[in-house]
C-alpha positions in Angstrom: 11.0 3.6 -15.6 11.3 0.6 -13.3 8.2 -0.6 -11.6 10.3 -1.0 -8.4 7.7 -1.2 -5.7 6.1 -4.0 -7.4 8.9 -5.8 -8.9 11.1 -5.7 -5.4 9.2 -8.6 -4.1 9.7 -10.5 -7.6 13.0 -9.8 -8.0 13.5 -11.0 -4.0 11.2 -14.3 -5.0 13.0 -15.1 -7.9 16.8 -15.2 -5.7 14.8 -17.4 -3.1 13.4 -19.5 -6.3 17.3 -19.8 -7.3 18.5 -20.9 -3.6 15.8 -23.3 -2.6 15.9 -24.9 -6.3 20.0 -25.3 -5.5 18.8 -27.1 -2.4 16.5 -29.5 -3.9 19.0 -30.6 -6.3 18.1 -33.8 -8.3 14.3 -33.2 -8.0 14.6 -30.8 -10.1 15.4 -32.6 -12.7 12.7 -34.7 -12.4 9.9 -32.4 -11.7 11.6 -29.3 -13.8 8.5 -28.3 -15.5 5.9 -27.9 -12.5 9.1 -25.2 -10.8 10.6 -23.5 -14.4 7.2 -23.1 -15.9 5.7 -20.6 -13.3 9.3 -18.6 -12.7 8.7 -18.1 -16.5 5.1 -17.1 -16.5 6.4 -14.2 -13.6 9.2 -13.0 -16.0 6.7 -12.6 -18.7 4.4 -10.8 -16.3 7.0 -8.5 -15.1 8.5 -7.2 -18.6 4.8 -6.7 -19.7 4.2 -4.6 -16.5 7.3 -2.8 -17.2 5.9 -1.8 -20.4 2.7 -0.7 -18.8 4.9 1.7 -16.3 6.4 2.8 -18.9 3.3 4.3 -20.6 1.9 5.4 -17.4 4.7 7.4 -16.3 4.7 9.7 -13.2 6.7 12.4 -12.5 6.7 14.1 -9.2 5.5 17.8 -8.6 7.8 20.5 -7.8 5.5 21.1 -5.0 3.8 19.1 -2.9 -0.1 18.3 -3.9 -2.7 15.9 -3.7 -5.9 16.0 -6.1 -9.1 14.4 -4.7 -9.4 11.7 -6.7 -5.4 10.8 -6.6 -6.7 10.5 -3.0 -9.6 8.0 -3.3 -6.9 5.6 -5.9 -4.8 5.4 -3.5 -7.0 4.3 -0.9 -8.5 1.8 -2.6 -5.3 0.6 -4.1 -3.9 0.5 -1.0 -7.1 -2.3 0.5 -6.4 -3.6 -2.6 -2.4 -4.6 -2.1 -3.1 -5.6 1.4 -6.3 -8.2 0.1 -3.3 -9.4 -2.3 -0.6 -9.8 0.1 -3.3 -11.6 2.9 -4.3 -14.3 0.2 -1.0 -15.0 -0.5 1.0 -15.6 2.2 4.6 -16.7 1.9 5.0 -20.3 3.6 8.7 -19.4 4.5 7.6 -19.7 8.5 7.3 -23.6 8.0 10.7 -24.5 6.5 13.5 -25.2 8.9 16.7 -24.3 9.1 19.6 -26.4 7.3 17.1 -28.8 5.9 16.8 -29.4 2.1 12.9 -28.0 1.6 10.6 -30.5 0.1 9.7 -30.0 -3.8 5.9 -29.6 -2.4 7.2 -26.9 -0.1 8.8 -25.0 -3.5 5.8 -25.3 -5.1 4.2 -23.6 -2.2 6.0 -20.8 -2.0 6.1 -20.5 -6.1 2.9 -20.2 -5.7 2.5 -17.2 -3.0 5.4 -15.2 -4.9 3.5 -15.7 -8.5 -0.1 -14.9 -6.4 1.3 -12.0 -5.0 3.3 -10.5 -8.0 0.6 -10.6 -10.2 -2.1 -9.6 -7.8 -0.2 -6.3 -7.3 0.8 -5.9 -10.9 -2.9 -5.9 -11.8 -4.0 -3.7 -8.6 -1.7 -1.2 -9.5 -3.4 -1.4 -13.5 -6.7 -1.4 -12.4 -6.0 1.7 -10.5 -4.4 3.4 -13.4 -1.5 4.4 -10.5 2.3 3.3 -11.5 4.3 2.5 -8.3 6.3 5.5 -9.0 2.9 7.8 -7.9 1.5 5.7 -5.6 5.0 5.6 -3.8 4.7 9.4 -3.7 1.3 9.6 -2.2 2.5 7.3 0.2 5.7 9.5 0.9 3.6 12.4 1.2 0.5 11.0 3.3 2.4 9.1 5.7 5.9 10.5 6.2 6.0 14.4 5.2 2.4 14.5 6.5 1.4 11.8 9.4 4.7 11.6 11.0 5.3 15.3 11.8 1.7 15.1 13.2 2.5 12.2 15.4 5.4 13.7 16.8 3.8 16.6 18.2 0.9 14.3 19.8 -2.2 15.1 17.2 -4.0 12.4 16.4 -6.0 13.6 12.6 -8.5 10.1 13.2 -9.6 11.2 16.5 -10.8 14.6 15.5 -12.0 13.4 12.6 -14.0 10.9 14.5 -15.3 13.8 16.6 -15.8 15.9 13.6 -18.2 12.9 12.4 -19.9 13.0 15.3 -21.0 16.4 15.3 -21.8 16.2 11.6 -24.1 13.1 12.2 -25.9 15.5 15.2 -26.6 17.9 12.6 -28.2 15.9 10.0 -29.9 14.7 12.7 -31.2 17.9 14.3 -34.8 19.4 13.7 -34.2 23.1 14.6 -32.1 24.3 11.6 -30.5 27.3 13.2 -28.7 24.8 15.1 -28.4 22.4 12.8 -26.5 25.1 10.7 -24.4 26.1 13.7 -22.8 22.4 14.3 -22.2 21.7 10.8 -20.1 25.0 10.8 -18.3 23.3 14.0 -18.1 20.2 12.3 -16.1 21.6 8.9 -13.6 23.8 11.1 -12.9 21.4 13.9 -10.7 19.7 12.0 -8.3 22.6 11.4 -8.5 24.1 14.2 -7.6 21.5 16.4 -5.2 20.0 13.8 -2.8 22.3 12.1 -0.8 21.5 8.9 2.7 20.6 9.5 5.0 23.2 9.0 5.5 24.1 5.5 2.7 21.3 4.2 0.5 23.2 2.1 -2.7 24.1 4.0 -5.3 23.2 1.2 -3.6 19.0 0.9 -3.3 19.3 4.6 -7.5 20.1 4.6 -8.2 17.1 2.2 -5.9 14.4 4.3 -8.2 15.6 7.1 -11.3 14.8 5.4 -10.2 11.0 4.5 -7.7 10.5 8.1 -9.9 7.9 9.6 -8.8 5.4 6.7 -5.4 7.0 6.1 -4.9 6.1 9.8 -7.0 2.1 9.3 -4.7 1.5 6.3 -1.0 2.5 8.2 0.0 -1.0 7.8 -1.4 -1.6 4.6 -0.1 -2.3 1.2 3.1 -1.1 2.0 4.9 -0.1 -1.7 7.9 -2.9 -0.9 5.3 -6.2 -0.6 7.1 -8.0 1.3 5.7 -9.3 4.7 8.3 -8.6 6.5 7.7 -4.8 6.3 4.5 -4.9 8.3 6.5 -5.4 11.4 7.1 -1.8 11.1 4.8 1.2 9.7 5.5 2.9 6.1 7.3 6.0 6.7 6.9 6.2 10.5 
């Protein structure tokens, strides 16, 4: 199984590699070993993270389900991708237009494409989460479970805000009869004022609920194609 989620932005960095070093042109010659030598180090990377994938394989469930702690990986993974993808920015803005790029400019952007590769390669090891699962926890969270909630005007981070609130009140509260009587608010506000989407079974819809303050912070996130570009618009939405 492909690690395609990852390896998109590689692949994509490796055709820009080949273009700009068709531009440069007789530098290359002359400096071949500061551009050939980290292309090679990412090929290396990749087919050793494609045998990782393929011992970590991850086959969709029949139905759909979320555990707990498939939850929590994929949170953090997600911080994770985005950290990677913020420290290594691509410095494609700078280059103009029908101008042979500079060999320091190649260098540059070898550099943000080998950053960024490997810094999601090793996220995604760390996490013990192939792409294949986290791209469908992120199908799941964000398009068959977010978006239908969206579109009917229910905000999950709000109530779950609110939910916080009245949790923290009753922590906070000295008489225990009614101490006991907002926590019971606090664990059903949720879902009653948020109902699962139709057909999204009701005990993943309860869990999303209990995390949808950062499922909500992290919409623009790690994105499972790392490429910049696809912050412009939301994962699944």
């Amino acid at each position: 199984m492909k690690a395609k989620g990852c390896l998109i932005a590689l692949a994509v960095g490796l055709g820009l590699m080949a273009l700009l070093l068709a531009l440069v042109g007789p530098a290359v010659v002359r400096e071949g070993g500061k551009i050939y030598r980290p292309i090679a180090q990412m090929q290396g990377a990749q087919k050793d993270f494609e045998a990782w994938t393929e011992q970590h394989t991850f086959k969709a469930p029949a139905t759909v389900s979320v555990s707990e702690d498939q939850l929590k990986r994929f949170l953090d993974l997600r911080r994770r991708l985005d950290a990677v993808d913020e420290k290594n920015p691509l410095p494609i803005e700078g280059m103009r237009r029908n101008e042979r790029p500079k060999l320091s400019e190649i260098e540059g952007l070898l550099e943000g494409v080998g950053g960024m590769a490997s810094g999601r390669m090793d996220a995604y090891r760390e996490a013990s989460m192939p792409p294949e699962e986290y791209r469908y926890l992120e199908r799941v969270i964000y398009r068959q479970w977010l978006r239908p909630l969206r579109a009917k005007g229910l905000d999950p981070a709000s109530v779950a805000r609110a939910a916080k609130e009245v949790a923290e009140l009753a922590s906070s509260e000295r008489d225990a009869a009614v101490a006991s009587r907002l926590k019971r608010i606090a664990e059903t506000l949720l879902e009653r004022r948020v109902p699962a989407p139709e057909g999204f079974p009701a005990e993943t819809h309860a869990l999303l609920l209990t995390r949808a303050t950062e499922i909500d912070a992290l919409i623009d996130a790690g994105p499972s194609v790392p490429m910049r570009g696809a912050r412009a618009g939301r994962p699944g939405l």
